[in-house]
N, C-alpha and C positions, 0 to 999 in steps of 0.2 A: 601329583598333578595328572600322572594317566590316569589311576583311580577313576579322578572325578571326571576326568574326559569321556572316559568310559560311560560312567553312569550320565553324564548330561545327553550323552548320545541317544543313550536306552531310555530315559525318560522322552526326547524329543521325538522319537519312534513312536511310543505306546501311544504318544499325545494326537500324533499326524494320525497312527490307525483307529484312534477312536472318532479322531474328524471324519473320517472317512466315512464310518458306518452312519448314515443316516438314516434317521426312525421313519419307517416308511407309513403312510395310512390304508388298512385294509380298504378295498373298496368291491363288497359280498354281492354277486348280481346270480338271484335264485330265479331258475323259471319254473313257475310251477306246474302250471297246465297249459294242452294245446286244445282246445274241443271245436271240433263241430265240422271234422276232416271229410271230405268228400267221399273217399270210400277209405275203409280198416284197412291200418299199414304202421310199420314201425319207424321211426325217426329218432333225430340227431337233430340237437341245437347248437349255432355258430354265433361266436358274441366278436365282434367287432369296433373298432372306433380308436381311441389316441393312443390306445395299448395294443401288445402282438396279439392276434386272431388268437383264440383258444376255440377249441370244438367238442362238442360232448360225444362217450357212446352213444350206440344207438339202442334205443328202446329193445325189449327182447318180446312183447307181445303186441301182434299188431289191432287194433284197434282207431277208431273216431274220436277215440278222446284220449289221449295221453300225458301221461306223467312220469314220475321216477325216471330221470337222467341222470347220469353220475360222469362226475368230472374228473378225468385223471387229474393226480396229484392234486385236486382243490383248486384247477386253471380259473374256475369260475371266480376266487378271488385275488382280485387285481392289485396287487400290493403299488401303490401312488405317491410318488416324491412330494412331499409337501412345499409350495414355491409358486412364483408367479405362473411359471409354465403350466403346470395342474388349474389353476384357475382361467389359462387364458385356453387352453383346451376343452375347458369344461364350457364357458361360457361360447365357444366358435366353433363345437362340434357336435353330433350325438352319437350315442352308440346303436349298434344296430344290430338286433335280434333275429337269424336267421333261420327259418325253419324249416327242414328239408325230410321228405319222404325218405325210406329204402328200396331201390328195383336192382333185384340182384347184387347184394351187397353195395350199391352208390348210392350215393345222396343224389337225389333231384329236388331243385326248389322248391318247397308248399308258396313260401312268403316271406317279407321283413317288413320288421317294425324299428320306428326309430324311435328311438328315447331320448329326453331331455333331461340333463343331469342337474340344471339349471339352481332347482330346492335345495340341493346338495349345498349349495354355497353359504346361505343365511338364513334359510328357510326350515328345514327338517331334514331329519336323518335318515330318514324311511320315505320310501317312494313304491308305493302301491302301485300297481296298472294292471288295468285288462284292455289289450288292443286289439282293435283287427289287423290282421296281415294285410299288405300289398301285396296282392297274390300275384304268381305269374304267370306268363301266357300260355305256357304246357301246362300248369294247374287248372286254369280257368277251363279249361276242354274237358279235364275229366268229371264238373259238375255233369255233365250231357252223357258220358260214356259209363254205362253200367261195367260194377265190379266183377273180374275175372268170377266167369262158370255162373252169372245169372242173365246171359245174354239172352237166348232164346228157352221157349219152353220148349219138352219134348215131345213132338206131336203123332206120336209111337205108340205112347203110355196108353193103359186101359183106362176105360170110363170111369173103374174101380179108383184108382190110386188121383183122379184131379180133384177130388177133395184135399187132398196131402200136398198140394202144390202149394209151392208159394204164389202171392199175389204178383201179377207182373209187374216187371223194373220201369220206374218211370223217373224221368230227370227231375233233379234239385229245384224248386222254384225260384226262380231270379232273387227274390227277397232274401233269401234262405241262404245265398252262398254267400257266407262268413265265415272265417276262420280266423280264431282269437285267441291270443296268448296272454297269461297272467303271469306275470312275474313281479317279486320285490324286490327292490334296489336299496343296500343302507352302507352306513360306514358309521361308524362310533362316536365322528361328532364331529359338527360342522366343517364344511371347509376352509370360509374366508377366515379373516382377520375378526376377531370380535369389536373391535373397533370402528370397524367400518358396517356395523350390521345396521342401523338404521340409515344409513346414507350412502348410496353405492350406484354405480352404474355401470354399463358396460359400452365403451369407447370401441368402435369398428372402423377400420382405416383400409381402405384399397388402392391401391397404385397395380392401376395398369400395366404402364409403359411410361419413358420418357421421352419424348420427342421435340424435332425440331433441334439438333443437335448442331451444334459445328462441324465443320467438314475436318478441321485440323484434329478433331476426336474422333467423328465415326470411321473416318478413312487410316487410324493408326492400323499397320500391319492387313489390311485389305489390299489382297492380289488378285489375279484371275478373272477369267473371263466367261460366264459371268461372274460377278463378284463373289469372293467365300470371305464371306462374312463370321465365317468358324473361326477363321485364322488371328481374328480382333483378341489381343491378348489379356484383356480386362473380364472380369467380373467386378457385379455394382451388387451395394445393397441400397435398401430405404430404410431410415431409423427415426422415430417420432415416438418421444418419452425412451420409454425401455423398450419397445418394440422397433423387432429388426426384422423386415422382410428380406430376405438372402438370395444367390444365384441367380441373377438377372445376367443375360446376356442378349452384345448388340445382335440386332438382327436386322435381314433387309428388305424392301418397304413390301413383298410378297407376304413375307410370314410375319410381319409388324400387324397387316388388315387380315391375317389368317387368325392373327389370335384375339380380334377385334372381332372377331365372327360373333354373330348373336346376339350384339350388343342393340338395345333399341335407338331411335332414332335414325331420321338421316339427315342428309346434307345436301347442299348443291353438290360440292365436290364430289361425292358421291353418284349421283345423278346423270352430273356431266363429265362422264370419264374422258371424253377424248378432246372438250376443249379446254382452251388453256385460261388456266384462272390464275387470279391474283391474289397471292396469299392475303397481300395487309386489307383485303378487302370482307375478309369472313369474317364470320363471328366466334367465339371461343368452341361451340361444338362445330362448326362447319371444318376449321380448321384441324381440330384433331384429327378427322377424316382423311382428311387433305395430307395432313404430314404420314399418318397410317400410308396411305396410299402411294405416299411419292415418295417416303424418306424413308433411311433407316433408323431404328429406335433401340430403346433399349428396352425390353420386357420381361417383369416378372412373372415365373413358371407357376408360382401361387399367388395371385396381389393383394390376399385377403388379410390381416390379422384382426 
């Protein structure tokens, strides 16, 4: 009987560790070339988005048009659980291609480009692109500013040697300043369900906030003066299908219309901050306003899935 105790034990082990290893899916993201850099320099590309940042060396010649990066240990491929989460990442994010100069051994920004992984799903396995960079705003200066040691000419030189000059530095023409990355994106073989490849969609759900609350709920464990609303002992989620937006917490009516910032529209309630209004009198957005602004709510720190 121990015998077989034993062995049932060591079979239910081998069984649980083999559960465990789950077949993950390469996901290969090669950048090929950067061309058409402002002035010659070496760089480093940074890959981004639902997986850990990984970052390449840096180039070892500097040039306008660059290639050959290399990835410690192979970061560039992103090994992917297969599962609702990899699709719901893939459909409600992109990755983002970072490309950044060398000044004195640091990275400074050239530019990013965002990718859409989108084809990966039911579409193809390969994903081609050449993008232009979102360049930024210390790149966009150096179109104007001539590369180190062709600033001025030397106005010294013999008559003899200005044949041998170069032609004067003159800035990039507006049209001209582009900088483009080509890279391929694949993975071995589609992502979704084969079964759902002719028929699919992608379902988007945002919760804000919940407001309009009861006072026997918002006021649990609220002390202080003014109110510390930290002190609310709850956390909320929202869950619709399989989706669960998480970490929601109350807050009070300041940082409820703090995180309502940017939102379009407005409202009376809005408008008329200092008189006094009657809730049953608005309308579905006048009142969201209205409770943002005078009540505490409960707000999710992502409300997107």
């Amino acid at each position: 009987l121990k015998r077989f105790s034993a062995a049932s034990h060591s079979c239910a082990r081998v069984m649980a560790e083999e559960a465990s290893e789950v077949e993950t899916i390469p996901l290969t993201i090669n950048v090929l070339s950067v061309a058409n850099l402002a002035h010659p320099a070496t760089t480093q590309v940074a890959l981004t988005g639902f997986f850990e940042g990984v970052t390449s060396e840096a180039t070892q010649e500097a040039s306008v048009d660059q290639s050959g990066w290399v990835w410690p240990e192979d970061s560039n491929v992103i090994q992917c659980e297969p599962g609702s989460e990899l699709l719901r990442n893939i459909v409600s994010d992109t990755i983002e291609v970072e490309v950044s100069y060398m000044v004195d051994g640091q990275p400074s920004t050239v530019g990013t480009l965002q990718v859409d992984l989108t084809p990966l799903l039911h579409g193809q396995t390969t994903i081609d692109i050449t993008g232009s960079l979102e360049l930024s705003a210390d790149y966009e200066e150096l179109w104007s500013t001539p590369p180190d040691g062709e600033d001025d000419e030397d106005d010294d030189d013999d008559e003899d040697d200005a044949e041998e000059k170069k032609p004067a530095w003159e800035p990039i023409p507006e049209d001209q300043r582009v900088v483009t990355v080509t890279l391929q994106i694949s993975v071995p073989e589609l992502l979704a369900p084969a079964e759902d490849r002719e028929e699919w969609t992608v379902l988007s759900v945002t919760c804000a906030g919940m407001y309009s609350l009861p006072e026997n709920m918002s006021s649990v464990g609220v002390t202080g003066e003014p109110l510390d609303y930290s002190m609310h002992p709850c956390q909320y989620k929202f869950q619709i299908l399989s989706e669960v937006l998480e970490g929601a917490n109350l807050t009070g009516p300041a940082a409820s219309a703090e995180a309502a910032e940017g939102e379009e529209g407005s409202s009376a309630a809005e408008e008329e901050d200092e008189e006094e209004v009657d809730p049953t009198t608005l309308n579905e957005e006048e009142y969201r306003h209205y409770a943002q602004k005078k009540m505490p709510a409960i707000i999710w720190p992502h409300p997107e899935t």
